[in-house]
N, C-alpha and C positions, 0 to 999 in steps of 0.2 A: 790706194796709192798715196792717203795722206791722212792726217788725223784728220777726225771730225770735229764739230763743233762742239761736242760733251767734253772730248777729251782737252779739246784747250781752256773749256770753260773750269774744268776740275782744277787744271795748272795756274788760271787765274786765281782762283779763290785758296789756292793749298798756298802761294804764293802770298797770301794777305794776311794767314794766321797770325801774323804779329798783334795784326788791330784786334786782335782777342786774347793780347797775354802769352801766346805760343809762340813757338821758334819753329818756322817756316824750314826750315832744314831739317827739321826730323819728319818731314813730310814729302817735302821737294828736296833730295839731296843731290848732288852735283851726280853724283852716277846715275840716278833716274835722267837727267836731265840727257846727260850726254848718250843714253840706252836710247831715249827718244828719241834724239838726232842722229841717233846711227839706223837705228831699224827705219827711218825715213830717209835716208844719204840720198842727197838730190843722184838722179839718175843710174839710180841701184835696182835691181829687183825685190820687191818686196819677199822677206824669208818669214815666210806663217808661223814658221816654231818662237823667232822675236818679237814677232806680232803679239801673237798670245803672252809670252812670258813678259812685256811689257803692261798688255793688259789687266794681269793680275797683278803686278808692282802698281798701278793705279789705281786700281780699286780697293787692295789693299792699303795704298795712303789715305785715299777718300773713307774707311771704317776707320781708320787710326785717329786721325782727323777729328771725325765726326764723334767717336767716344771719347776725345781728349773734350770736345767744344761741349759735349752733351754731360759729362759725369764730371770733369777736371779730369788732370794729369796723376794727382797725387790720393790718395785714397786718405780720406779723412781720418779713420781707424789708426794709421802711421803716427797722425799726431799727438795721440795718448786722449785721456778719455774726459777731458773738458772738451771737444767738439763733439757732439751730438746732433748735427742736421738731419732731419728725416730723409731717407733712400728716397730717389725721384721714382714714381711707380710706372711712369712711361715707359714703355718699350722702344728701344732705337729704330728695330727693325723697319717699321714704316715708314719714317721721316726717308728711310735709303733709297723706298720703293717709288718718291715722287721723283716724275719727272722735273729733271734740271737741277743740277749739282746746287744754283745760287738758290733757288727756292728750299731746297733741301737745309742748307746752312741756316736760311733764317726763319725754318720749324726749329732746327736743332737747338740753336743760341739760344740763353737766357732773353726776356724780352723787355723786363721792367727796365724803370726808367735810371735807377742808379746805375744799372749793369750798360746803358747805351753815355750816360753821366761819363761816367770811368773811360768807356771809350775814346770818347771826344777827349777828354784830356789826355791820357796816355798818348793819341795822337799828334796833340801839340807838344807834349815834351817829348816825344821821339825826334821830331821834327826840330826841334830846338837845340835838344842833343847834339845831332848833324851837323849844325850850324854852330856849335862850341859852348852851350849851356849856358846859364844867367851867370853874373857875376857876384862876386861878394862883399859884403857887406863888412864897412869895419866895425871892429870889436867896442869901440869906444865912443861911437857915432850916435850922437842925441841932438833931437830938433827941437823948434817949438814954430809956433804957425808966422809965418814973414821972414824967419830964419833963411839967410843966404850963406851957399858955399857950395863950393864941386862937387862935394859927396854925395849931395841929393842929387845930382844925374846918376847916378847909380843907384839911386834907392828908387828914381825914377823906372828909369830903365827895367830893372828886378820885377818890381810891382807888375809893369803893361806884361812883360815874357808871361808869367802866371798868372796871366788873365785878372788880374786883380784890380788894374787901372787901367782905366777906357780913354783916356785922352792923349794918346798916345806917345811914344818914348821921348824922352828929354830934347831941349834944342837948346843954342845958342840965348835965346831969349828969354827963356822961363824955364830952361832945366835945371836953374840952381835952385828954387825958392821953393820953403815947402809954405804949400796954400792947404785948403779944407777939402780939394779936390785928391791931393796928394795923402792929407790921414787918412780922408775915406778910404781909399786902398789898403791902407795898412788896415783897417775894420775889417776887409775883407779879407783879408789874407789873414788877420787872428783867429775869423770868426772859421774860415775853412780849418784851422791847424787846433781848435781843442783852446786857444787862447782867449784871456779877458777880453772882450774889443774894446778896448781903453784907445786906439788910437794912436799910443805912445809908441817911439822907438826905444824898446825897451831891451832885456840882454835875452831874455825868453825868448821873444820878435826877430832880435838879429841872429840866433846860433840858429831858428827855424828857417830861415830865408836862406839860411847857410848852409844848410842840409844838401849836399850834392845832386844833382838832375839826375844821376844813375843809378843814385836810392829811393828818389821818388818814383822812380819809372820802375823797378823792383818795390814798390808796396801797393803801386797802382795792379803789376802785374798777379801778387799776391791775393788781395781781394777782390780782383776780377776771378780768378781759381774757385775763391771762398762761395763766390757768390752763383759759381755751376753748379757746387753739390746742393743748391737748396732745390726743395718740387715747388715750383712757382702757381701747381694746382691748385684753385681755390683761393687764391688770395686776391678777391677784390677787397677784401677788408682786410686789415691787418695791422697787428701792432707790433714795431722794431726798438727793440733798446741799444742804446747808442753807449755799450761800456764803460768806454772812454772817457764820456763825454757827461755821463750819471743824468742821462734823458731816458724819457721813452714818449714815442710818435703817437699818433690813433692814423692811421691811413685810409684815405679809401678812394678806390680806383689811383692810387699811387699820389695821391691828392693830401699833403698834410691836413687833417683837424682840429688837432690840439696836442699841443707834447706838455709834458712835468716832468719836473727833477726826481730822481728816483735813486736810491739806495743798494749799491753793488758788491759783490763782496773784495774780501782783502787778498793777499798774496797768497796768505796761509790758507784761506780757504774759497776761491775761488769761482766768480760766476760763470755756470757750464757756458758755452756757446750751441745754441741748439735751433732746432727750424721745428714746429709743432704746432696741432692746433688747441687751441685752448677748450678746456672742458668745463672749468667752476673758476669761480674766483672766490677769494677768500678775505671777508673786511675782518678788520684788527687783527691779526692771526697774534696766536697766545706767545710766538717769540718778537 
């Protein structure tokens, strides 16, 4: 005479796919929703044929769900043949067969520690979103440390929204002045964005802080996807190259070692992105 407790727990969690990059409505869509509160209609007879055709609309969202959060959405192959991440060799099927939808979700989900990183962020700029996004930065706006004026309540401000400055947003008293508590933020916010950490409010610094909340929330959503297709089997050691960034890690147990600068390729000829284990290495190679 009413759902059970799997079934609300399934609508909990298909409801939260956001905090994974997914779009909760191609899961929970408003006709599922409204199908459940009809085969339920407070002091109706339960009709067995909507019973059932509900139940496989749920369980059907919970495999959708579960092979979007297990493989990604997007099949790597689509994006032409610089992505090469190894196929995960795990089978879905079991993770379906444990009891309890929420334990189910986190066998499925990636586990390392970047892919729960991205999380937590993506969550605070969802949430910030909501609440009307950071503001921006002028074009023309250069400090030096004792420097006073209004503009650095906004650069104040900007910094704490992205987690960049911990002493919290600007006030009447001390919002205008940029101190060494204030460039360290901006350290942190270069060194997050691929930038020199020079410190400096520089034009690089302010068109990145300028970058809109709904494009950041679109790259977070992005390589959260990236980071489904890899098989996370076997990697208590591991090494990551950071393209962008012409690094590469030594990892273990998700634990940085030692990283060095490293040598990537050009436009014209481009370094694959791929997931693999290492077999030989190779000193001086003849190119």
């Amino acid at each position: 005479g009413s759902p059970n407790s799997d079934a609300r727990e399934l609508l909990n969690e298909l409801s939260e796919a956001r905090e994974h990059g997914l779009n909760p409505e191609h899961y929970v869509s408003d006709s599922l929703l409204i199908q459940f509160d009809d085969t339920y209609a407070y002091n109706q007879e339960i009709d067995v044929l909507e019973l059932i055709e509900l139940d496989v609309e749920l369980s059907t969202a919970f495999i959708k769900y579960s092979y979007a959060l297990h493989y990604g959405q997007v099949e790597e192959s689509e994006l032409g043949e610089q992505w090469i991440p190894s196929k995960k060799h795990v089978d879905l099927a079991p993770y379906l067969a444990v009891k309890g939808f929420k334990e189910a979700i986190r066998m499925i989900a990636p586990k390392n520690r970047a892919y729960r990183s991205l999380q937590k962020k993506l969550n605070s700029y969802l949430a910030l979103k909501d609440e009307g996004g950071w503001n921006n930065i002028p074009d023309s706006m250069r400090v030096t440390i004792g420097e006073s004026n209004e503009a650095i309540y906004l650069l104040r401000d900007r910094l704490y929204y992205s987690g960049d400055y911990n002493k919290g947003i600007g006030n009447a008293s001390r919002g205008f002045v940029f101190d060494n508590d204030l460039k360290s933020g901006i350290v942190n916010f270069q060194k997050r964005h691929g930038l020199k950490p020079s410190g400096l409010l520089n034009k690089e610094t302010i068109d990145a802080m300028n970058v809109p909340i709904e494009k950041r929330i679109d790259q977070i959503k992005i390589n959260l996807e990236r980071m489904k297709w890899i098989d996370e089997a076997g990697t208590d050691k591991s090494v990551v190259v950071n393209i962008p960034d012409f690094t590469l890690t030594l990892l273990k147990r998700e634990k940085e070692i030692r990283s060095f600068k490293v040598i990537v390729g050009k436009s014209s000829s481009k370094t694959p992105v791929l997931s693999d284990h290492i077999e030989f290495i190779t000193f001086s190679p003849s190119w």
